[in-house]
C-alpha positions as CSV (number, residue, x, y, z in Angstrom):
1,X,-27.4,-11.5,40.2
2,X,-26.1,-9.3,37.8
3,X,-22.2,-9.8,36.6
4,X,-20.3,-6.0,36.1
5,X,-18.3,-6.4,32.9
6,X,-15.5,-3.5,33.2
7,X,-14.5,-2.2,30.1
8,X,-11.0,-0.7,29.0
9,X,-11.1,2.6,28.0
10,X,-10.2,3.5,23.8
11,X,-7.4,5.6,23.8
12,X,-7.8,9.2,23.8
13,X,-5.7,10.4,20.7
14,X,-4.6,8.6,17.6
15,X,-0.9,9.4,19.5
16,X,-2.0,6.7,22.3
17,X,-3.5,4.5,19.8
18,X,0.0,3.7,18.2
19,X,1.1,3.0,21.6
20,X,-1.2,0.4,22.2
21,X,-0.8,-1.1,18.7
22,X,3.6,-0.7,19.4
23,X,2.7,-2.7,22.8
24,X,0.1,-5.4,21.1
25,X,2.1,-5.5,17.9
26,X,3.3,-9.5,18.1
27,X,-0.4,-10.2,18.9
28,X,-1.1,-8.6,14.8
29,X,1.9,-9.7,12.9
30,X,1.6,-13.2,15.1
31,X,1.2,-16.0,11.2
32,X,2.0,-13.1,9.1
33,X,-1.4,-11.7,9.5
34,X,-0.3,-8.3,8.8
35,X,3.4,-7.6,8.0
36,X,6.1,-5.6,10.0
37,X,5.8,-3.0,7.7
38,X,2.2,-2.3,8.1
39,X,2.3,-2.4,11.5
40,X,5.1,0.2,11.4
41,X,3.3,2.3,8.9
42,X,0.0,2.6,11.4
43,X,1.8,3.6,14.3
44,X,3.8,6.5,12.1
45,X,0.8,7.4,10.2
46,X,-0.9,7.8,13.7
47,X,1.7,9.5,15.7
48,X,1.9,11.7,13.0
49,X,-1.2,13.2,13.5
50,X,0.3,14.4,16.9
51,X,-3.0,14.7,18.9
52,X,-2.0,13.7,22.0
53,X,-3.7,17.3,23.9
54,X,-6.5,17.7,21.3
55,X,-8.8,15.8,23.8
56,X,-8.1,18.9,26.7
57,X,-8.2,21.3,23.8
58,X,-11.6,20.1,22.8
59,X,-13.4,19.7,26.2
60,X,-15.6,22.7,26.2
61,X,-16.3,23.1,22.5
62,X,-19.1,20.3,21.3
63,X,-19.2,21.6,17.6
64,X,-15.6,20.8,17.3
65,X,-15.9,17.7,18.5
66,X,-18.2,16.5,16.3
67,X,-16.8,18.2,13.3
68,X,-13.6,15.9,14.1
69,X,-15.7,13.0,14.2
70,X,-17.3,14.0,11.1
71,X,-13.7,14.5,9.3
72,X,-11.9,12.0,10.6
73,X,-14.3,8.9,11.9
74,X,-14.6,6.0,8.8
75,X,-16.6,3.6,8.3
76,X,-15.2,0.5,6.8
């Protein structure tokens, strides 16, 4: 028998990303791993980008999705 595996979902804006990092936080800077101040920097440099409609603004319009994707979405 097949197990379901539910998955969370990624947030929808870079605005509800810094949320979840502000909520997970202790879990990143538990040992020192990264620093106060880097967490602190992600969640402004992310709320900055103040995107948290771009998702309903986007819906109907595939180019500009994947322009976004194309500008913004890194590969490490």
């Amino acid at each position: 028998m097949k197990e379901e595996v539910e998955y969370q979902s990624l947030p929808l804006s870079c605005f509800e990303a810094a949320q979840c990092l502000r909520k997970s936080r202790e879990f990143y800077q538990c040992g020192n791993v990264f620093p106060r101040r880097v967490i602190d920097g992600t969640i402004e440099k992310l709320e900055s980008y103040n995107d948290m409609e771009l998702w309903k603004q986007l819906a109907d319009k595939p180019e500009k999705i994947e322009e976004s994707l194309w500008e913004y979405l890194h590969y490490g």
